[in-house]
N, C-alpha and C positions, 0 to 999 in steps of 0.2 A: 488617299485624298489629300488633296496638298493643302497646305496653310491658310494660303490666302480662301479658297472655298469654304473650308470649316469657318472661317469670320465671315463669310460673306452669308453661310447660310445661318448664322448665331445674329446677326445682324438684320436679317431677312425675318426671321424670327420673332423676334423681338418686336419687328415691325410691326408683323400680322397681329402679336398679343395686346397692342398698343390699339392699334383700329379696330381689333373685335372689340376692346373691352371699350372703348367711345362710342361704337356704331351699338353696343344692348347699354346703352346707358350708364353704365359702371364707372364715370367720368364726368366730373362736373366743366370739366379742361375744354377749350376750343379745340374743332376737329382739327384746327392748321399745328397741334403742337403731336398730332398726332407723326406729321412729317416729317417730326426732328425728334429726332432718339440720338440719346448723348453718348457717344464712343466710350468705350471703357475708360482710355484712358486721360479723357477728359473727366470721368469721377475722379480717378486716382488723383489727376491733377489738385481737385478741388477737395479734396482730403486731405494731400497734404499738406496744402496752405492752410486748410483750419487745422491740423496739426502745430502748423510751425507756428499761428498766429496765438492761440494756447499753449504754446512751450515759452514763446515773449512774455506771453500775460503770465504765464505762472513764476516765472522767474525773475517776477520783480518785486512780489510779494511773498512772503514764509509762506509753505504750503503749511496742511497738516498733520503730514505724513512726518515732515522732517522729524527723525529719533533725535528724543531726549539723554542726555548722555549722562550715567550713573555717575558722580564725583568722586563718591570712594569705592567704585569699583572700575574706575578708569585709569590705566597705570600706561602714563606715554610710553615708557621704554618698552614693554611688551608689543608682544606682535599677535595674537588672537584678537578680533573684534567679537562680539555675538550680539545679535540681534532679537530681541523679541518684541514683537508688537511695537511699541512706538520706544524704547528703549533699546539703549545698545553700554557694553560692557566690553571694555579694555584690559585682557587677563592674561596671566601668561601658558602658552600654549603647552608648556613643560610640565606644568604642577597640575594643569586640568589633565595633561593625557595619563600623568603618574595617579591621578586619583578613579579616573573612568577609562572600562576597557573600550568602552563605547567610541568615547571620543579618541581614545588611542591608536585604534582601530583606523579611525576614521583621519586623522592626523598621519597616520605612518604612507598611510595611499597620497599625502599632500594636497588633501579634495579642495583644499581654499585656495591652495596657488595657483592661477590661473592666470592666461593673456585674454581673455575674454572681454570685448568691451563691454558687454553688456553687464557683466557682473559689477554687485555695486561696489564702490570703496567706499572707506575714510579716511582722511589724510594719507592715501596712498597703500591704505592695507585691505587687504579682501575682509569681507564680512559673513560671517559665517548665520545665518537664518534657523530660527528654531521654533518647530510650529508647540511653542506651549504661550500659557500667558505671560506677561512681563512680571508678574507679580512674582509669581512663582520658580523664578530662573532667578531674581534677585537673591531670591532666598535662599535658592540651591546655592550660587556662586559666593553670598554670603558666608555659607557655611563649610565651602573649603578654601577661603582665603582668608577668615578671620576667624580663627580656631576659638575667641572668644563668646562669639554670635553663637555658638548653639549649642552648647555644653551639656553633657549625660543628666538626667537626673538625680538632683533633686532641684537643679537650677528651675527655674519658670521661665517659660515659654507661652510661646500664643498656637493655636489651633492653627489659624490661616498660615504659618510658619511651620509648621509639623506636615499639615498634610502637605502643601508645598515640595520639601524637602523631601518627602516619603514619597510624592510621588515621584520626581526627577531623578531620585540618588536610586531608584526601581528600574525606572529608565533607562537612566543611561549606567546604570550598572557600578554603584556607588558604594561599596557594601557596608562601608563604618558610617556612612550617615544614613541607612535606610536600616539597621540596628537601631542606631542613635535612636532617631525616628519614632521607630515601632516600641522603645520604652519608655517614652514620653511617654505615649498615645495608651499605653499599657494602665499607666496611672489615672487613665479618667476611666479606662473598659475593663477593671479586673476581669477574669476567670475565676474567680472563688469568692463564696459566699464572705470569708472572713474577711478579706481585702475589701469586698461589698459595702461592707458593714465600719470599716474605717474612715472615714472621714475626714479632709487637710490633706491629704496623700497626692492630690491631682497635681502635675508642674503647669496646669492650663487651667483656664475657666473655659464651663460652655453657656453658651447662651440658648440652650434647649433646642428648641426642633430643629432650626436650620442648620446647627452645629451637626447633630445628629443627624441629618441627610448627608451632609458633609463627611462624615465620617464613615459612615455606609457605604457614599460610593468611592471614598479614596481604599477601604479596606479592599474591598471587592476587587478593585483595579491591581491591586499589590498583592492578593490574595491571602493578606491578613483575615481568617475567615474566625480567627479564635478571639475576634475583635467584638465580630457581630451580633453573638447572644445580650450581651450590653447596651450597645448602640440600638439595634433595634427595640431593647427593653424602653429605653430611655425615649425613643421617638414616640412609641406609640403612647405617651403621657397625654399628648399634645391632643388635640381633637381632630378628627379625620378631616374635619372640613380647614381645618387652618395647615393638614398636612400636605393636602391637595392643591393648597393655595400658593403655597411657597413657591420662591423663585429657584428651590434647589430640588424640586420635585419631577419638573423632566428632565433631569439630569441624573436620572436614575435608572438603571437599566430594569427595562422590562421585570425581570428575574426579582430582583429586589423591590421594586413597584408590587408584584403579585405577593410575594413575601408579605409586604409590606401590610397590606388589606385584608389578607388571609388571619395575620398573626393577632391583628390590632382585636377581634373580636377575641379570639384564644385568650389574651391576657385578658380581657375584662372579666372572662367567664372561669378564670384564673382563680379571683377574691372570693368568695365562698368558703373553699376548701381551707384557706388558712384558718381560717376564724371556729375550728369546728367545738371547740368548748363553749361558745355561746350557744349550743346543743343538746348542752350536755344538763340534764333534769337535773341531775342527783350528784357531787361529786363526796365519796367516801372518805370522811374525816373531818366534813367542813362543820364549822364552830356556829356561823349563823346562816342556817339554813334559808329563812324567810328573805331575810338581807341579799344573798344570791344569788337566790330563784330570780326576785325582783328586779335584780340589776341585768342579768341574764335576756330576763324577757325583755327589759327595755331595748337595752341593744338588739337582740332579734327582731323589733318594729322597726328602727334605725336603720338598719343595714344595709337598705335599699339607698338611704342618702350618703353612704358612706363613697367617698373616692376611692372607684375601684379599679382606674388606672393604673396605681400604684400596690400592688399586694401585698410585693417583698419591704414594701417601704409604711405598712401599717403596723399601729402597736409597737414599735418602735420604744418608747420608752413607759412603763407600767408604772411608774412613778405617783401616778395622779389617780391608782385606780386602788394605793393602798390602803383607802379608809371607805371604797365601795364595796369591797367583795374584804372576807379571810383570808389570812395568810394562809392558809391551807390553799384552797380556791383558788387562791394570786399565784403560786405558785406551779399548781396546777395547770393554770391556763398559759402560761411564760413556757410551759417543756409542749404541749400540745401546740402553742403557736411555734416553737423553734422547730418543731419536726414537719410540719407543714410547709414552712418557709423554706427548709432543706430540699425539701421533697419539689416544690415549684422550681427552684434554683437548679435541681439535677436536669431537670424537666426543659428546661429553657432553651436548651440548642434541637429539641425537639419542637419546641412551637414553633421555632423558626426553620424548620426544614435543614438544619447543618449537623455533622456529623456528631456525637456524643462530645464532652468536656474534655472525658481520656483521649479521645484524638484531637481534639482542639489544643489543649496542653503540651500534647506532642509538637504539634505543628510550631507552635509558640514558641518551646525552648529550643526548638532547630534554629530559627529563623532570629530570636533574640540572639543565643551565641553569645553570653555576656563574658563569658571566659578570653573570647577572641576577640571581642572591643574593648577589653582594657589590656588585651596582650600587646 
């Protein structure tokens, strides 16, 4: 079928679709426009003048788009550009490919030199696109061109800057800053009860739930999994309705979502079991038996108002309870509460569905490798 046929029947076409659809009413249009059906490439035509007429108008005014350019991560003599989101970064292509096999990798093939028009430049250099946030590539590139910005622990650091870092130096295959990283982040999520129990230690503040979502899902993504008996401890503090609220909750995978709902009742129904000396009728040795009893039962009607989000974090200091019960009694109740608390703590990578502590631990000292970050 030759050329000119196939338009004339595409054409023909068109006609007949145009007339039915006037002749059953489907047209508010005059039957005379049904006789003029626009050539293709009189559309085309008329596209591209509203193209060109919109490329005038936009180029007289700043768009939106135009990237903001990092001041001290802009180094004219260098020849990498990177681009994220409305940000771009001036670096040199040597010291990022010596630090990531990734970009190494990706640099030895010469994937940014290009004669392509359509590829974008700046001031004449290809720009290399990175589908992460801006926020989070400043941080990364922060942290291997200014060996100040993110220093091991015991320095202080910010969360939004950890995960950040952890995630990208994961990425693109960073390995001293995705260690770095991961002992930061070590200091707000011990693995051990004793670490638990110390306090000042963290190089970050968290700001509770959201922080804790945050931490969850960058753990998860990096497969920091000897992170999460903590993190999830710490989230489900928060009340499920303010968990579900948050803006960092579907950004949660699925996996960690059901985690998440499964766990939060387990830890409530957690609190009980610590507290078991307030059970106890009779303790052998006590001095004032009545005084006790009394105290005993009060707390047993209490119990029910007590915070029981926090298990591992109640009793806490006996201080105030030494002129209510015997020191016999007091002391009593201090080894009963530490063995329960122990017992929950072991327990913990069980509520949450991950593997025991002794593999979590493992996982932890492979992946820290504190020997090989300060080698």
């Amino acid at each position: 079928m030759s050329m000119y046929l196939m338009i004339s029947i595409l054409h023909a076409s068109s006609y007949a679709m145009a007339k039915s659809s006037i002749r059953g009413g489907k047209s508010s249009m005059s039957s005379d426009i049904g006789h003029h059906v626009p050539h293709a490439h009189v559309v085309r035509s008329h596209q591209r003048r509203m193209q060109i007429a919109a490329a005038a108008s936009s180029s007289s005014t700043p768009t939106a788009t135009t990237p903001t350019r990092v001041a001290d991560l802009w180094f004219p003599e260098d020849n990498l550009i990177i681009r994220a989101e409305d940000r771009v970064f001036r670096v040199s292509k040597g010291v990022l490919a010596a630090r990531s096999t990734v970009f190494k990798d990706m640099l030895a093939f010469d994937s940014v030199a290009t004669d392509d028009d359509d590829d974008e430049r700046i001031d004449g250099c290809p720009v290399v696109k990175l589908h992460d946030s801006a926020a989070d590539v400043e941080v990364f590139l922060r942290a291997i061109f200014d060996s100040s910005f993110f220093e091991p622990p015991p320095t202080k650091t910010t969360l939004p800057t950890i995960s950040g870092i952890l995630r990208l130096s994961h990425k693109y295959d960073v390995q001293f800053l995705r260690r770095r990283a991961l002992q930061h982040l070590d200091t707000g999520y011990p693995t051990s009860l004793a670490v638990y129990e110390i306090s000042g230690t963290e190089t970050f503040s968290s700001d509770g739930l959201d922080d804790s979502l945050l931490t969850i899902r960058v753990a998860s993504e990096v497969g920091a999994s000897w992170v999460l008996p903590t993190a999830f401890y710490f989230l489900c503090y928060s009340d499920m309705r303010d968990i579900l609220n948050s803006p960092q909750w579907p950004l949660l995978s699925p996996v960690d979502q059901e985690t998440t709902i499964v766990s939060y009742t387990k830890q409530r129904l957690a609190c009980p079991p610590i507290l078991p000396f307030l059970r106890i009728p009779f303790v052998e040795g006590c001095t004032s038996l009545k005084e006790c009893d009394d105290y005993r039962v009060q707390n047993l009607a209490n119990v029910h108002n007590w915070n029981i989000s926090d298990p591992l974090g109640s009793y806490r200091d006996w201080t105030p309870f030494e002129n209510l019960i015997c020191a016999y009694c007091l002391k009593q109740a201090e080894e009963y509460h530490r063995q329960a608390r122990r017992k929950l703590w072991d327990e913990l990578p069980e509520i949450y569905g991950l593997p025991s502590w002794e593999e979590l631990e493992r996982a932890k000292a492979e992946a820290l490798n504190v020997d090989e970050e300060m080698g």
